[in-house]
C-alpha positions as CSV (number, residue, x, y, z in Angstrom):
1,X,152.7,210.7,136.7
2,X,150.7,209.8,139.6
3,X,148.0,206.7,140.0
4,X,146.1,206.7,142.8
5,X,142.6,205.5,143.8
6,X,140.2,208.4,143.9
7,X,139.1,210.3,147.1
8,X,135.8,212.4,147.2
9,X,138.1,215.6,146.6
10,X,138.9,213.9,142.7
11,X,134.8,213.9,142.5
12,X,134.9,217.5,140.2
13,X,137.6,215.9,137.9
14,X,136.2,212.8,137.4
15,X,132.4,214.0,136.6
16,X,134.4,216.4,134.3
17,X,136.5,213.4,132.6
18,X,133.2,211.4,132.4
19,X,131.4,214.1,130.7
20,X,134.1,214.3,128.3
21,X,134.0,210.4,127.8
22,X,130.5,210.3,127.3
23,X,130.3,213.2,124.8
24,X,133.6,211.9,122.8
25,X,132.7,208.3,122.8
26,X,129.0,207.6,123.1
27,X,128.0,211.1,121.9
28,X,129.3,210.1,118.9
29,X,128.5,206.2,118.5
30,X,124.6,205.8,120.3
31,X,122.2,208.3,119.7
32,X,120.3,207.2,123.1
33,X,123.0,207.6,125.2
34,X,121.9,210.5,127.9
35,X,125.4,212.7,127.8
36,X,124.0,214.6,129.9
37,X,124.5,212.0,132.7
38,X,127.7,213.0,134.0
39,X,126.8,216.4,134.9
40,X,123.3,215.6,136.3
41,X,123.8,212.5,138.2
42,X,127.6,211.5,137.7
43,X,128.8,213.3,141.4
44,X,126.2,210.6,143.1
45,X,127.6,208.0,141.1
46,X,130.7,208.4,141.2
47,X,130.7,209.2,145.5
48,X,129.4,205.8,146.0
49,X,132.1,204.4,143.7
50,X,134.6,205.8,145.6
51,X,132.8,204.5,148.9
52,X,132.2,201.2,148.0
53,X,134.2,198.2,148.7
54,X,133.5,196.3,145.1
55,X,134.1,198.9,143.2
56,X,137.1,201.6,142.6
57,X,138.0,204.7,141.1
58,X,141.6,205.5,140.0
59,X,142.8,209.4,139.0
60,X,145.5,210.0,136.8
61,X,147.3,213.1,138.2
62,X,150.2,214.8,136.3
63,X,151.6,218.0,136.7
64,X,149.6,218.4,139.3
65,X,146.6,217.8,137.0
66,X,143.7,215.2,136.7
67,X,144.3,213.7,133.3
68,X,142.3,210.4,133.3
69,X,140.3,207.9,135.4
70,X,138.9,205.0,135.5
71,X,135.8,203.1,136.9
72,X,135.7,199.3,137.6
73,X,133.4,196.7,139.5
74,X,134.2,193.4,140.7
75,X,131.5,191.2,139.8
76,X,130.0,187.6,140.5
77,X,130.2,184.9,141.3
78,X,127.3,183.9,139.6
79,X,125.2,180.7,139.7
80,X,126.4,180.1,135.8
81,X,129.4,181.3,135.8
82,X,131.2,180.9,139.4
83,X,134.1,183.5,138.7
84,X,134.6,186.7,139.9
85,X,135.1,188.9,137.0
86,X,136.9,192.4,137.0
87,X,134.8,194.6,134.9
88,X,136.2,197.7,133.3
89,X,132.9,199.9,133.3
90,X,134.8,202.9,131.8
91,X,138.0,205.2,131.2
92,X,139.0,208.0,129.6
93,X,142.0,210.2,129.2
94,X,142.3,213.8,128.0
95,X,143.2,213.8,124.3
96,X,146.2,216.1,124.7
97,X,147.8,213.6,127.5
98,X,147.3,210.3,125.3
99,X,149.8,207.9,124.0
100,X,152.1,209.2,127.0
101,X,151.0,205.7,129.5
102,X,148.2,207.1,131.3
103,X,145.7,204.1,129.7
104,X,148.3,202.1,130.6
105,X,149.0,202.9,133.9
106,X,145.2,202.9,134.9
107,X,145.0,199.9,133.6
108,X,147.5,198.5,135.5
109,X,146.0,199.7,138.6
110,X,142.5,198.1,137.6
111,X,144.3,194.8,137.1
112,X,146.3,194.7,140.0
113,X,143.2,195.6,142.4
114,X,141.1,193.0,140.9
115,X,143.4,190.5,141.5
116,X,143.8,191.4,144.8
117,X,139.5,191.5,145.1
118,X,139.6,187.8,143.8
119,X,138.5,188.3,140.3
120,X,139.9,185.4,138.5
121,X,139.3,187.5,134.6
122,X,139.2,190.8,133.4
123,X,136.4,192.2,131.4
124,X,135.8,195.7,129.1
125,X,133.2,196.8,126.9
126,X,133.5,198.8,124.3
127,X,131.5,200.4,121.2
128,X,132.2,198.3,118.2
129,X,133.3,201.6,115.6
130,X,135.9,202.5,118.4
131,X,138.7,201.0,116.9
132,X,141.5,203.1,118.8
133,X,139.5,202.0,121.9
134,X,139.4,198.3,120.8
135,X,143.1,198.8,119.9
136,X,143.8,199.7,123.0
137,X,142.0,197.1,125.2
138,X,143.8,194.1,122.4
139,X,146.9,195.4,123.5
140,X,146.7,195.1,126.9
141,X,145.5,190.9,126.5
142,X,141.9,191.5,126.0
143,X,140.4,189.8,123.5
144,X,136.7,189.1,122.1
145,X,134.5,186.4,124.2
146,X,131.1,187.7,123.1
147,X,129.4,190.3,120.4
148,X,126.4,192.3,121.6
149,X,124.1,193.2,118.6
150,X,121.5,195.4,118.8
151,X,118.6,196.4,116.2
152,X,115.3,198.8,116.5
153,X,111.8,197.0,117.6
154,X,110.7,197.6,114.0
155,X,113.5,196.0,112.3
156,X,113.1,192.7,113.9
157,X,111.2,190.0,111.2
């Protein structure tokens, strides 16, 4: 298996992967979420990922095909909180090629890089009913600092 930081040649696998990650994952677990994204805007996107210098892009290749990728920022410092954080913004790898290391090896890739950027912690969001997600993220030394909550405008008392 191959890791490599993505080049604008990986763009048609990765807006394909991201498609699949937001109808898999958000499709199922927020209604609002646009899953249409990927295909309308996710090529833009995911160009000036690739470009940027503070954020990266890694591809998963094996057999000679794009199995996963992942997208992460490094973020801060900020006036509050004077770290530079490493910020997971999202991964996803075909169903067929998972539990074979190709989280893993992302990951790895995404931690090594913001190390290297100066990011001093390592961050990941996830949705709270994706517990093979959550799983996942645990296993590789993440572990809760905060708990986002969220409730309609009509709800609120």
């Amino acid at each position: 298996m191959e890791i490599r930081l993505a080049s604008v040649e990986d763009l048609p696998a990765v807006v394909a992967l991201s498609a699949g990650l937001f109808a898999e994952d958000g499709g199922l677990r927020d209604e609002y979420l646009d899953v249409d994204w990927p295909n309308r805007e996710g090529r833009r996107y995911y160009g000036a990922v690739i470009t940027t210098q503070h954020a990266a892009c890694w591809v998963a290749v094996l057999d000679g095909r794009t199995v996963g990728y992942l997208v992460a920022r490094v973020n801060g410092p900020y006036p509050t909180r004077p770290i530079k954080v490493g910020e997971l913004e999202n991964v996803f790898v075909e169903p067929d090629y998972r539990g074979q290391g190709v989280g893993t090896g992302l990951v790895a890739a995404f931690a090594r890089w913001a190390a290297d950027s100066g990011a001093q912690r390592l961050a990941v969001t996830a949705y709270a009913a994706n517990e093979r997600a959550i799983a996942f993220y645990r296993r590789h030394g993440f572990t809760p600092r905060s708990l986002s909550l969220e409730s309609g405008v009509d709800a609120v008392r």
